[in-house]
C-alpha positions in Angstrom: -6.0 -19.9 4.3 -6.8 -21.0 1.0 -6.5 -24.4 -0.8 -4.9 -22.6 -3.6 -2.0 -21.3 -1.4 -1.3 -24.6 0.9 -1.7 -27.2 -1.7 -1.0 -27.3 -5.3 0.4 -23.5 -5.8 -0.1 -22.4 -10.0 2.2 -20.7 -10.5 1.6 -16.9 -12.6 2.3 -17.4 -16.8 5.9 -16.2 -17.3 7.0 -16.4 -13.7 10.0 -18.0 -12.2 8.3 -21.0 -10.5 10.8 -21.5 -8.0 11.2 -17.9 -7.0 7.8 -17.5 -7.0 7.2 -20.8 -4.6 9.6 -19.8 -2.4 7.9 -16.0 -2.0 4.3 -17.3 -1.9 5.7 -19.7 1.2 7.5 -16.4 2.9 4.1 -14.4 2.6 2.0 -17.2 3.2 4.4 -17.6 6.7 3.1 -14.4 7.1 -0.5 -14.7 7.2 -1.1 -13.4 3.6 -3.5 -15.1 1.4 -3.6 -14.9 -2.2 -6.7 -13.4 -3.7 -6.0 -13.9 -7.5 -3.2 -14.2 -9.7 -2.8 -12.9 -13.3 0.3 -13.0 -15.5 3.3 -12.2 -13.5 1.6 -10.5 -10.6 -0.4 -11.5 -8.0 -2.5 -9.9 -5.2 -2.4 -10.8 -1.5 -4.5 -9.8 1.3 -1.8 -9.4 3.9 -1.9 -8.7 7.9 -1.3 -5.6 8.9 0.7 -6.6 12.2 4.6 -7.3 10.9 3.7 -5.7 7.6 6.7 -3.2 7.3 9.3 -6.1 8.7 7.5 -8.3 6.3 8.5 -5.5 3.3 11.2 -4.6 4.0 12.4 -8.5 4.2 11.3 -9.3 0.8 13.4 -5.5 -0.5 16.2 -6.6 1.1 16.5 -10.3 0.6 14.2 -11.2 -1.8 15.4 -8.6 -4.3 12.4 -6.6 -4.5 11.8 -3.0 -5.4 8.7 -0.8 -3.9 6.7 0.4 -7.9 4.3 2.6 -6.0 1.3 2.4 -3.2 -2.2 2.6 -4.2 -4.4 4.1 -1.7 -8.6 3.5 -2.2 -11.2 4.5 0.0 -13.3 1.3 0.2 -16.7 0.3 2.4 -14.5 -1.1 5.5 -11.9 1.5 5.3 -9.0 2.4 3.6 -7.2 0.0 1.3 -3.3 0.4 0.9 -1.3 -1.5 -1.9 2.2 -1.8 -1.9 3.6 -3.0 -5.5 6.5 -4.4 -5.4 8.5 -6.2 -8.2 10.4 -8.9 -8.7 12.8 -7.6 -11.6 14.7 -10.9 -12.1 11.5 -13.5 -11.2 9.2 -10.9 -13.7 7.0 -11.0 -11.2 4.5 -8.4 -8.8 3.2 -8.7 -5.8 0.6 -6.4 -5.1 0.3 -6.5 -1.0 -3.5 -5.4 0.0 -3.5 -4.1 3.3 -7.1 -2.9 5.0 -7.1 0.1 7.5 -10.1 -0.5 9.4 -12.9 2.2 9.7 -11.6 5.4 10.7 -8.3 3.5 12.0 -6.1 5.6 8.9 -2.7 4.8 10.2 0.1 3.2 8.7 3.9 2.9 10.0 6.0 5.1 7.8 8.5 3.3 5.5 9.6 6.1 4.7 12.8 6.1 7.4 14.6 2.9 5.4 13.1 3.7 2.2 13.4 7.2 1.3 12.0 6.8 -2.6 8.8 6.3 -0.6 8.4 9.8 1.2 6.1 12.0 -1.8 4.0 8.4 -2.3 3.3 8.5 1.8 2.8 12.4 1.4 0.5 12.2 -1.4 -1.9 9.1 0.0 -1.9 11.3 3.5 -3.4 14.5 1.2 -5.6 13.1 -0.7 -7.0 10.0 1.9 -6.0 11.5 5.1 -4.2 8.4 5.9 -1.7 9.3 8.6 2.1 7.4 8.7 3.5 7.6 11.8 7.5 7.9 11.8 7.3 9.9 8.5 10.1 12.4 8.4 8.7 15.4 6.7 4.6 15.0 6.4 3.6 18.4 4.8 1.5 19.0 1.9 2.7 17.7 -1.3 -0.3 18.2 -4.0 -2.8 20.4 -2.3 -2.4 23.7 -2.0 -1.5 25.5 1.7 -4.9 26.9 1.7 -6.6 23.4 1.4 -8.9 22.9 4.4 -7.8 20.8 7.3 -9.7 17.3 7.2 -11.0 17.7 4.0 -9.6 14.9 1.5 -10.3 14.7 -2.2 -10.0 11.0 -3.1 -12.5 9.5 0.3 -15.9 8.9 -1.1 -17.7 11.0 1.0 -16.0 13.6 -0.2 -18.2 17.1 -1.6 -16.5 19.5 -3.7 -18.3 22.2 -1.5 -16.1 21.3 1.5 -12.9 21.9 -0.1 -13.3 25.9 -0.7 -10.6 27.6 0.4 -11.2 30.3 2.8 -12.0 33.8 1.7 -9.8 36.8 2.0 -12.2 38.3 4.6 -12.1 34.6 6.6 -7.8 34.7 6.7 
């Protein structure tokens, strides 16, 4: 854990302080740590064990709302960030979450939070990051032809694999 998130806690320019206290000690509960902080948002490396009870507690009670998830392809793995707002604190939490190596799965949120299904869909077409539980994982923005395995957005990605197959190959 970091000093910054067990001691004196700054607090994010234009943020409600005690809002913003109380979150930091509900993620911090939960084994996130606070990587930097900007005006009215913040980013947290959080555990992936208890991460979808952990979201959904701070949608339901906290008053949060799911902006989008942001999926990068980094050294280790596969990043995922969840951002979610804080309308009345003015406030973001961006959630970092690392999938491990080739270990691309993530529980589906999908099943409580249905405005979540084409974010889940895309991040599984174009990183090949799999969400268990999803309700209805098909294609959303590559096309039926797209070769299996192939995904756009990982870095070792070559334009050469993603050909679609020939007339003479169907």
């Amino acid at each position: 854990m970091s000093p910054e998130t067990t001691t004196a806690v700054e607090v994010p320019a234009g943020t409600d302080r005690e809002f913003f206290l109380e979150l930091e000690e509900r993620l911090v509960r939960a084994g996130a740590v606070r990587e930097c902080a900007a005006r009215r948002q913040a980013m947290y490396r959080v555990p992936r064990e208890g991460f979808v009870a952990l979201l959904r507690e701070l949608i339901e009670t906290f008053g949060g709302r799911l902006a989008t998830v942001t999926g990068v392809d980094v050294r280790d793995g596969t990043e995922l960030i969840y951002h979610v707002c804080f309308d009345r604190a003015r406030f973001t939490a961006n959630l970092k979450i690392l999938l491990p190596g080739s270990a691309d799965q993530m529980e589906s949120i999908t099943p409580w939070l249905p405005g979540a299904e084409f974010i889940e869909r895309e991040i599984h077409d174009l990183l090949g990051v799999d969400f268990p539980g999803h309700p209805r994982m098909e294609r959303l923005v590559l096309s039926d032809d797209w070769p299996e395995g192939v995904y756009p957005l990982r870095r070792g990605f070559r334009k050469e694999d993603a050909r679609p197959p020939s007339v003479e190959e169907t």
